[in-house]
C-alpha positions in Angstrom: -1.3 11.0 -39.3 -2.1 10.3 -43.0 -5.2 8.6 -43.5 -6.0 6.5 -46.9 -9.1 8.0 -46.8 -10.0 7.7 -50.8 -13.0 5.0 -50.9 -12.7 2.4 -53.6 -15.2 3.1 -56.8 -15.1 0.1 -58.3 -18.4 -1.0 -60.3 -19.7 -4.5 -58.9 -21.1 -5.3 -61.7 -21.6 -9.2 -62.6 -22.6 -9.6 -66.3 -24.1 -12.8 -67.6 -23.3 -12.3 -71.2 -25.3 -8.6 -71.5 -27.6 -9.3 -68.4 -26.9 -7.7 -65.0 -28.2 -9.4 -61.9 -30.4 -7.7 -59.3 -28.1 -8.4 -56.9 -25.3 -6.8 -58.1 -27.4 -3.9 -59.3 -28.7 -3.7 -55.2 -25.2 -4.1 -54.0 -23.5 -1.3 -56.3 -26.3 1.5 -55.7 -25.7 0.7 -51.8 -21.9 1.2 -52.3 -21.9 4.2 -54.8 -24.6 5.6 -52.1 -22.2 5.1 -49.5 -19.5 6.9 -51.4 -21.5 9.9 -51.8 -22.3 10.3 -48.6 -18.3 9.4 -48.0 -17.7 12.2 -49.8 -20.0 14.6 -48.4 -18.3 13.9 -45.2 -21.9 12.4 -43.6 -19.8 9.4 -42.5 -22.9 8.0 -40.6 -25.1 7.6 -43.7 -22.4 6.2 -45.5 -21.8 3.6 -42.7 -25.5 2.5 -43.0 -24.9 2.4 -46.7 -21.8 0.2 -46.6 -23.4 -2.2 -43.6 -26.5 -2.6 -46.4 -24.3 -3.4 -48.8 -22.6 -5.9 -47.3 -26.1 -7.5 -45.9 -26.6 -7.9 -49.8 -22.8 -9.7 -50.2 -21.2 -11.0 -47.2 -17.6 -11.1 -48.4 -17.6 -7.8 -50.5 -14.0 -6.6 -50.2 -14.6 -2.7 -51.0 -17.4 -2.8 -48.5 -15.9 -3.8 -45.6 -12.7 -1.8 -46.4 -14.7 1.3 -46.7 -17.3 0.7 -43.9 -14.1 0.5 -42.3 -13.1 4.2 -43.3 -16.7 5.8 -42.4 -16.5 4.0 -38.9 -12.7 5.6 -38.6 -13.7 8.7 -39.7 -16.7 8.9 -36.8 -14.0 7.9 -34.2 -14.5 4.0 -33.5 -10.6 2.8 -34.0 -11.3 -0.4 -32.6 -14.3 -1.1 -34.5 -12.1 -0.4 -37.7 -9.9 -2.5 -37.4 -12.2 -5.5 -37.4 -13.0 -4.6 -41.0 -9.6 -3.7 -41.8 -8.6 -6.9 -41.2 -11.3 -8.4 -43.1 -10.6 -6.7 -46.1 -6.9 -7.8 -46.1 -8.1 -11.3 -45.3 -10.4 -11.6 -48.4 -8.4 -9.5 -51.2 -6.1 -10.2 -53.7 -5.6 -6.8 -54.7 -2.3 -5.7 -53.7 -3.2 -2.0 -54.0 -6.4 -2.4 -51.8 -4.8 -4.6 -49.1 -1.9 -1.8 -49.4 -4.3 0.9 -48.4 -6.1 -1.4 -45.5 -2.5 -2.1 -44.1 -1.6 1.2 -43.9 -5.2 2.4 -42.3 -4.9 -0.5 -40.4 -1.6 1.2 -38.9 -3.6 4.6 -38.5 -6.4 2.2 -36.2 -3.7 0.8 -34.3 -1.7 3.8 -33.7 -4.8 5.9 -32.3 -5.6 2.9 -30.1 -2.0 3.4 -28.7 -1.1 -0.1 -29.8 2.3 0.7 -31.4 4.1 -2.3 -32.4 1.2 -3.6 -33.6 1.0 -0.1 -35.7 4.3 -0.3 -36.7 4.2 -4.1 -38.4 0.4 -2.8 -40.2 3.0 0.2 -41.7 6.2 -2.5 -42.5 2.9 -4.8 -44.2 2.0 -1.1 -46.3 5.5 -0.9 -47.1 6.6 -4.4 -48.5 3.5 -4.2 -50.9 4.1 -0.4 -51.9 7.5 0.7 -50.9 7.9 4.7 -51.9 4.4 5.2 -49.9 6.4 8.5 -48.6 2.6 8.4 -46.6 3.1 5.3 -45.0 7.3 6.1 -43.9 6.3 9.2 -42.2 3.7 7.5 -40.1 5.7 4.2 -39.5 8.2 7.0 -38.1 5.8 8.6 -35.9 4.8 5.6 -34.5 8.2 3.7 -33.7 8.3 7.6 -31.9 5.6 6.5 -30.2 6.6 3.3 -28.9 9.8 4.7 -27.8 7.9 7.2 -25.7 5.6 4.5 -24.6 8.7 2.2 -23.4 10.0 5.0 -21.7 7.4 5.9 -20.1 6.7 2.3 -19.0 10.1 2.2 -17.9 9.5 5.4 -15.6 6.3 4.0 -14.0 8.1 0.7 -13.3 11.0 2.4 -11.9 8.8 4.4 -9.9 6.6 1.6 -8.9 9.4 -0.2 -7.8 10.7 2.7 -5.7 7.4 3.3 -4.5 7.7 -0.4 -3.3 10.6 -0.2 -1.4 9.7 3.3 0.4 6.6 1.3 1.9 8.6 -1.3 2.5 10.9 0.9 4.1 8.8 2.0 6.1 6.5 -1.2 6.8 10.0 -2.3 8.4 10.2 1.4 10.7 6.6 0.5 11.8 7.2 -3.2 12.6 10.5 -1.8 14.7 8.5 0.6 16.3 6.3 -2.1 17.2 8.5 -3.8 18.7 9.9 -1.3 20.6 6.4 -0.3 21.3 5.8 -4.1 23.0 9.5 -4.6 24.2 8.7 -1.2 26.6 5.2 -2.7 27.2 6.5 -6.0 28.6 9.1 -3.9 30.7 6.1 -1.7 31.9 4.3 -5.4 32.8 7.3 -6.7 34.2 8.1 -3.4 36.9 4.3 -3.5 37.3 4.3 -7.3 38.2 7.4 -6.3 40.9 5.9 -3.9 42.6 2.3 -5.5 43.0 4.7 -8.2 44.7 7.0 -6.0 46.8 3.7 -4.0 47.9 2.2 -7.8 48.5 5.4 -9.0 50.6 5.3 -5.5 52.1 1.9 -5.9 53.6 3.0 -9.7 54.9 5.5 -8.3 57.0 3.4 -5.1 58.6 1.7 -7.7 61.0 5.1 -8.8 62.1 6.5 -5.7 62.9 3.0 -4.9 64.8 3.6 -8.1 67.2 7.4 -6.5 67.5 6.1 -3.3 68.4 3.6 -4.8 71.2 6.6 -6.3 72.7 9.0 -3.6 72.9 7.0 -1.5 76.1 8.0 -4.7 77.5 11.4 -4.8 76.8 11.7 -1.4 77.8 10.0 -2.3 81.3 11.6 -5.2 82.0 15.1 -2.2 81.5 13.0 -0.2 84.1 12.9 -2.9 86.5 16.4 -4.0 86.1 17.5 -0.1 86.7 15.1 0.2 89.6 17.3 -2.7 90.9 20.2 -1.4 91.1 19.2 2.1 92.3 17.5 -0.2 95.0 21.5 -1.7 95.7 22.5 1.7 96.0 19.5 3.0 98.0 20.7 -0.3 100.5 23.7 0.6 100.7 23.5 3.8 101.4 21.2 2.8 104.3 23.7 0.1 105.3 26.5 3.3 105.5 23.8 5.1 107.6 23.2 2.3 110.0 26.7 1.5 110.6 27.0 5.3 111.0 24.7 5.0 114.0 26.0 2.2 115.2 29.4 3.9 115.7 27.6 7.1 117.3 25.6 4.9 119.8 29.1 2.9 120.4 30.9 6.2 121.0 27.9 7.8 123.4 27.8 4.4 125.5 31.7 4.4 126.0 31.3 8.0 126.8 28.6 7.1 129.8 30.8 4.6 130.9 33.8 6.6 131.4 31.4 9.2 133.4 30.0 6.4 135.6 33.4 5.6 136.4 34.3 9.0 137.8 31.3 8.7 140.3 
């Protein structure tokens, strides 16, 4: 990445026919300060030399293009920019505002703004068009965005995918639920059964109980009825004996009779 990094030397110097004010005498020592240090790579002391200088004049052009280098230099991309911008806001000088385009680009692209980068090159450009400097960067950074897209792309795809696994499986879950409650209910239902099959079970033990008391006397009153008829048999029997005797007693009288006879 090609940095404009050449500060702009320029004397401020505001003559009056052959009189030089303070002012500009204040504001030029801060600056040419500032570029020394600048140059001496203490980019800190040159910051506090620049940020003087412009306390002395507000809407100094080469102090807020090359506060904006020392603050580049020491990291601060963002911070650069601000003063980037300013310089290309206030200047007419096409050379200068070339330099803070193109810097402007090197701000943007470290701050991973791309597009932005690439329109601060295309501004570089238009004002100074064989800056080979400026090409090779606005290549690198339409390189960058492509990356960039790409890898937006990626992480959206993969967001997306990520999305419908979960809602893949937030669907698998809720099923299983389901099931889950669907076998539950069953489990309440065949509970609910057999608390009322045991309940009508236990109604109808007394029942059986008052069957069972009466059954001895069932099985008595069949005694009785079978002590009956042994009894018509026993009677009988008797009845055959008793005529059996009768005929004897019959047959001895005759007998008797018959013998009386012969006396």
């Amino acid at each position: 990445m090609k940095q404009k990094t050449k500060i702009i030397l320029g004397f401020l110097l505001c003559w009056l026919g052959t009189t030089v004010t303070l002012e500009a005498q204040s504001t030029h020592r801060l600056l040419r300060k500032g570029n020394e240090r600048y140059e001496e790579k203490h980019f800190n002391q040159a910051e506090e030399n620049y940020r003087k200088a412009l306390e002395k004049k507000k809407n100094s052009v080469k102090g807020s293009y090359n506060l904006g280098n020392a603050i580049y230099q020491q990291g601060r991309h963002e911070e650069a920019i601000k003063h980037y911008e300013a310089a290309i806001q206030s200047t007419k000088d096409q050379a200068l505002k070339g330099n803070a385009f193109h810097n402007l680009g090197n701000a943007l692209y470290n701050t991973n703004e791309f597009e932005k980068s690439i329109e601060a090159y295309k501004n570089a450009l238009r004002i100074n068009p064989k800056d080979e400097g400026t090409r090779q960067n606005l290549a690198m950074a339409m390189h960058k965005l492509r990356q960039q897209q790409q890898q937006q792309q990626q992480q959206k795809d993969q967001e997306q995918e990520q999305k419908e696994q979960q809602e893949e499986q937030d669907q698998q879950d809720q099923q299983q639920q389901d099931q889950q409650d669907q076998q539950q209910q069953q489990d309440q239902q065949q509970q609910e059964q057999k608390e009322q099959q045991d309940q009508q079970q236990q109604n109808k033990e007394p029942e059986e109980k008052e069957i069972d008391q009466e059954q001895p006397q069932e099985q008595k009153a069949e005694a009785r009825q079978l002590n009956k008829e042994e009894a018509k048999k026993l009677l009988k029997i008797m009845e055959d004996e008793e005529r059996k005797v009768q005929e004897k007693l019959k047959r001895s009288k005759t007998k008797r009779s018959k013998s009386d006879k012969d006396w």
